[in-house]
C-alpha positions in Angstrom: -93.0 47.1 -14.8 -92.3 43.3 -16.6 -90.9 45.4 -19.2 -88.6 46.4 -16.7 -87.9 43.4 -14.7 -87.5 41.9 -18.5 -84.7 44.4 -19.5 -82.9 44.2 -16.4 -82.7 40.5 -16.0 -80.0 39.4 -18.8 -78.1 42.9 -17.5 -78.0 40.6 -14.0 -76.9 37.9 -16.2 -74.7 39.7 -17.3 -73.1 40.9 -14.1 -73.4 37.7 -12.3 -71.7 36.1 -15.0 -69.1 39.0 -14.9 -68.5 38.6 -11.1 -67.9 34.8 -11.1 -65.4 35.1 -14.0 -63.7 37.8 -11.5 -64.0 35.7 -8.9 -62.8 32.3 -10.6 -59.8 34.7 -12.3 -58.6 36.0 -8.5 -59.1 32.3 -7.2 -56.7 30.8 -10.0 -54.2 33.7 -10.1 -54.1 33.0 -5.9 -53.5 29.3 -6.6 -51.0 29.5 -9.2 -49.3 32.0 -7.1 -49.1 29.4 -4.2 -47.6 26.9 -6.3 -45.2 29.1 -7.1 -44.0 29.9 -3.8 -44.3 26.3 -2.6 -41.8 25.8 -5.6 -39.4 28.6 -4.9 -39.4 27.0 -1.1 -39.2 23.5 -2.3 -36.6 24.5 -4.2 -34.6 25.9 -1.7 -35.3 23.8 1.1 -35.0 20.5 -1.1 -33.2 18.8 -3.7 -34.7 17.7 -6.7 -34.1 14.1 -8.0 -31.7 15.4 -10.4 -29.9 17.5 -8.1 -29.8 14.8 -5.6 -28.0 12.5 -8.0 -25.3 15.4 -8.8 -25.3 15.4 -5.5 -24.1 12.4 -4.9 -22.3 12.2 -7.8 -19.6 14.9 -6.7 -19.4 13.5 -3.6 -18.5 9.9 -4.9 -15.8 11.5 -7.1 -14.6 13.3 -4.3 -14.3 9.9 -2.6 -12.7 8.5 -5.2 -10.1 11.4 -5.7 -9.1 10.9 -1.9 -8.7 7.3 -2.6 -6.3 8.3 -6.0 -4.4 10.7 -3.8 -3.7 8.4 -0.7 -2.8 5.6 -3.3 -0.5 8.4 -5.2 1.3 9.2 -1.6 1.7 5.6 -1.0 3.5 5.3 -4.2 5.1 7.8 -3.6 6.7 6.6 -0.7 7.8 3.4 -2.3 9.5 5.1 -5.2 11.2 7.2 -2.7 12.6 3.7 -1.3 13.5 2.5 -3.7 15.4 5.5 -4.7 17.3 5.9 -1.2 18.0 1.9 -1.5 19.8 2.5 -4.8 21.6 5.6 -3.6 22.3 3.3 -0.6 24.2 0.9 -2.5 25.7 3.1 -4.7 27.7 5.0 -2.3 28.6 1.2 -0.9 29.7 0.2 -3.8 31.7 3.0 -5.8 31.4 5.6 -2.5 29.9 8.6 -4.7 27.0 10.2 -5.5 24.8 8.7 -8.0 23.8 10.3 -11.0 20.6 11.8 -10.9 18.4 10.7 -13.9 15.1 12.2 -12.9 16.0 14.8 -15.2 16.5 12.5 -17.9 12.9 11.3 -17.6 11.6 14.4 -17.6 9.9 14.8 -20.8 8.1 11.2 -20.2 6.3 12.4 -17.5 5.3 15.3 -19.1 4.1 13.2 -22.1 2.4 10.8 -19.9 0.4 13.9 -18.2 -0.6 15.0 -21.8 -2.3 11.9 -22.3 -3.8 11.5 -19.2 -5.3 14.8 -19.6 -6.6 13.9 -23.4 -8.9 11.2 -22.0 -12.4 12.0 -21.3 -13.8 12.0 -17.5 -15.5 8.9 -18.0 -13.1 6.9 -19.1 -11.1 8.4 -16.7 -13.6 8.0 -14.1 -13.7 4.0 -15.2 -10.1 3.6 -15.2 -10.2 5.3 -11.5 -13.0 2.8 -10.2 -11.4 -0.3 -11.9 -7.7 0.6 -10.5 -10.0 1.5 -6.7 -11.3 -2.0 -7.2 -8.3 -4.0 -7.6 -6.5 -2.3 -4.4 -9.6 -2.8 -2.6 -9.4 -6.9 -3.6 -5.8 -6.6 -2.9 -6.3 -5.1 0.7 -9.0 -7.5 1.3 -6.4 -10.3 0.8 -3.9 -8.6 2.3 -5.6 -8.2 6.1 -7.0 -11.6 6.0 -3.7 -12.4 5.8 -2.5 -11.0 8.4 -5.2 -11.4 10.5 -5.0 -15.0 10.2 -1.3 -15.0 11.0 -1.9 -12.9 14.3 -4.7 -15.6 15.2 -2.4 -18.4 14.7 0.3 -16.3 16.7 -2.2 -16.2 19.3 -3.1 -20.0 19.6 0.8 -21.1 19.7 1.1 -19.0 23.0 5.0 -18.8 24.4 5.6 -21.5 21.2 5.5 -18.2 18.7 8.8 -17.1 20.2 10.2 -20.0 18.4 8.9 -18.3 14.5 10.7 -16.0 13.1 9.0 -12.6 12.9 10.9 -9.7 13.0 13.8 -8.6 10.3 17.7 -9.4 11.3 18.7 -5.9 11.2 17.1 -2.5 12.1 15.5 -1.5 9.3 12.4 0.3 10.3 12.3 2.9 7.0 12.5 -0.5 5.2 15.2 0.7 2.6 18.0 -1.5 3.5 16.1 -5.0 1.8 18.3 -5.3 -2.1 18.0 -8.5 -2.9 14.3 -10.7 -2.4 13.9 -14.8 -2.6 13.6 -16.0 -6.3 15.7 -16.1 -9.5 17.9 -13.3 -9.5 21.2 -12.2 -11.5 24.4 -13.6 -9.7 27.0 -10.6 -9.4 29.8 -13.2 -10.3 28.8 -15.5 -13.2 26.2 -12.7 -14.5 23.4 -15.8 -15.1 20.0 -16.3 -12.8 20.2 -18.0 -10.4 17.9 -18.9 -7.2 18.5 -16.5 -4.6 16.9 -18.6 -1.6 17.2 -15.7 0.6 17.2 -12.2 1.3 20.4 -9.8 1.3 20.6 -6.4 3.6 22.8 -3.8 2.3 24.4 -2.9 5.5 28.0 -2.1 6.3 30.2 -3.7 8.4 29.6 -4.1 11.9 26.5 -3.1 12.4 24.4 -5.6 15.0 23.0 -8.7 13.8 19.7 -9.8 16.0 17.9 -13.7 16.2 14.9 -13.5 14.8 13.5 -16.0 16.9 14.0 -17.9 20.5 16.6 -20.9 19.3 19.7 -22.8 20.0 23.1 -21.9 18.1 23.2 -25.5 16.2 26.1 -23.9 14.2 29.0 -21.7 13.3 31.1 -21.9 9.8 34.2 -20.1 9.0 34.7 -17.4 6.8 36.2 -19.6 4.0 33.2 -20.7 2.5 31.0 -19.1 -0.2 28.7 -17.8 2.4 31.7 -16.6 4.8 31.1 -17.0 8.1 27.6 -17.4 9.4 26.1 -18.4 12.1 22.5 -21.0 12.2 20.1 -20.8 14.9 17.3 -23.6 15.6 14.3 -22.7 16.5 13.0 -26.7 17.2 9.6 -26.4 16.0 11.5 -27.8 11.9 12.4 -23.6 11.4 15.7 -23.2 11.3 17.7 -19.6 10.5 20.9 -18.5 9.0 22.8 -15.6 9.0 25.9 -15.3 6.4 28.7 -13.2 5.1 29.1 -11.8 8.8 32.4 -10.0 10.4 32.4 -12.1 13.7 30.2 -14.1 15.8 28.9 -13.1 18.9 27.7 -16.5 19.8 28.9 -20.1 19.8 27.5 -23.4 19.4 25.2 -25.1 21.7 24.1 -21.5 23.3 20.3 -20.5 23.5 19.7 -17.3 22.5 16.4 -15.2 22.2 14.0 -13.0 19.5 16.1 -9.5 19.8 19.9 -10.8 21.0 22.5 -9.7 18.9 24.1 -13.2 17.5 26.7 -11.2 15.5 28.1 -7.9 13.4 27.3 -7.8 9.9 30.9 -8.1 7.2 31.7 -8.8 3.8 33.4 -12.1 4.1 32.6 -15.1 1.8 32.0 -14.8 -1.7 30.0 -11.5 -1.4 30.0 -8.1 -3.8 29.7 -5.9 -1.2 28.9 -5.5 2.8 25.5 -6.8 3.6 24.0 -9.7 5.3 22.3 -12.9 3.5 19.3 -13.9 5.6 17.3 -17.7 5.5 14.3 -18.8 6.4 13.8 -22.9 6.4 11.1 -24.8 7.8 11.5 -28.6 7.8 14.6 -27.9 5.4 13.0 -26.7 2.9 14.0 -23.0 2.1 11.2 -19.8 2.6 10.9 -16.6 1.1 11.9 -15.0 4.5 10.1 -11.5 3.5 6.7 -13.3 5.1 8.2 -13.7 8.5 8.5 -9.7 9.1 4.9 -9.8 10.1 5.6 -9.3 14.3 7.3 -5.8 13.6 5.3 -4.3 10.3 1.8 -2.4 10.1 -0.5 -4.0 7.5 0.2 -1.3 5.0 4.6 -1.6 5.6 4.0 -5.2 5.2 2.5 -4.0 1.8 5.3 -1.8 1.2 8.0 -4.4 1.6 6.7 -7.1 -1.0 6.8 -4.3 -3.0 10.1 -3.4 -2.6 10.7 -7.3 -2.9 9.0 -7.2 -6.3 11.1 -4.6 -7.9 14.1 -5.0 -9.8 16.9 -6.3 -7.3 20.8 -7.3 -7.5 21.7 -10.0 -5.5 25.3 -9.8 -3.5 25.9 -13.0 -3.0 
């Protein structure tokens, strides 16, 4: 009987030692098989760090392709300005069509597209975040601007009637502006020369409008360089004038008010074509009148208007 119990002991051994094996086998095959699953859930459920930062990566580029496209639309819209102010004075000047030269540019822009597409995403993508910045700096600047004007606006009370703010003429597509303040080329002697105003292409007899509460302090006859025009002012040291016009509708001595119509635009004076010389002075000294818009323009059209005022411009006068 110890024989036996002798034999069959290592045979238990053996079995026991079998059974655990089994048993440690199905325990680490159930395990593994959890982790699994909780992996194929995570996975589904979650975002893993990397896919997180793609993530977040396509939607910042999506971001900053918006950004591109409203900039691209803005644009644009100033090109198309400028366009429909050149065809404006065009068909002032020789009363045609003008000829159309997008087609003659045609190939540029298709060159320029080649080599936009040649360059690689991330130097595209740094070119896109550097040009994002800049309007961002600019816009910044921009509405502290103009925020600081409307606060100032605010602390004069009834005495901001007296500042110009609002444009001469109706102009609210902003394409009638030609010629900005600063050195530009005289259409007579064909030589720079300060252009300490701003000229409307306009034609005759269209309403002229104070652009500020004043007095009528004078009005010149038509046989000077500036034709007739008529100066408003305004008693706080601005004063305004209004030139090259086709009559008068005020005289001297008479108040008028932001909005009246002081006169109908001509062509008299030394001038190349209809339109109407506008000037800003404050305490005599002359100012570039395109920063006195600000009671009648949006942020973003007072943006759109120093634009216009930086681009290449004939003066009439």
């Amino acid at each position: 009987m110890a024989i036996m119990n002798s034999k069959n002991t290592p045979r238990k051994r053996r079995n026991t030692l079998r059974h655990n094996i089994s048993r440690l086998a199905v325990k680490l095959l159930t395990w593994v098989g959890a982790v699994v699953i909780y992996f194929i859930v995570f996975s589904l459920l979650f975002d893993t760090p990397t896919e997180y930062a793609l993530r977040h990566s396509i939607d910042r580029l999506q971001e900053e392709y918006d950004a591109l496209t409203a900039r691209y639309d803005s644009l644009s819209a100033v090109v198309e300005n400028v366009m429909e102010r050149d065809r404006n004075i065009f068909n002032i000047l020789f009363e045609s069509t003008p000829y159309d030269f997008n087609s003659e540019y045609k190939q540029q822009r298709v060159e320029l597209q080649e080599k936009l597409l040649e360059k690689s995403d991330r130097q595209m993508k740094r070119e896109m975040l550097a040009s994002i910045d800049a309007l961002e700096t600019k816009l910044t600047a921009v509405e502290s601007s103009y925020n600081t004007l409307q606060e100032r606006m605010s602390e004069l009370g009834n005495g901001s009637n007296n500042i110009p703010s609002i444009q001469p003429v109706i102009n609210h597509q902003l394409t009638l502006l030609t010629a900005a303040y600063g050195l530009l080329m005289h259409p007579f002697y064909r030589t720079l020369q300060s252009h300490q105003g701003v000229d409307y292409t306009i034609p005759e007899g269209e309403p002229i409008f104070a652009t500020a509460d004043g007095i009528v302090s004078n009005v010149s006859g038509k046989n000077s360089t500036s034709g007739l025009t008529v100066v408003i002012d305004h008693y706080n040291g601005y004063t305004t004038s209004y030139s090259h016009l086709q009559s008068a509708k005020v005289k001297r001595g008479e108040r008028v008010r932001r909005g009246d119509i002081i006169a109908r635009s001509g062509n008299s004076g030394l001038s190349l074509a209809p339109h109407l010389h506008y000037e800003v002075r404050y305490e005599g000294m002359r100012v570039d009148p395109i920063h006195y818009f600000f009671m009648e323009l949006t942020p973003e059209e007072y943006q759109r208007i120093i634009r216009i005022s930086r681009s290449g411009m004939q003066s009439f006068d």
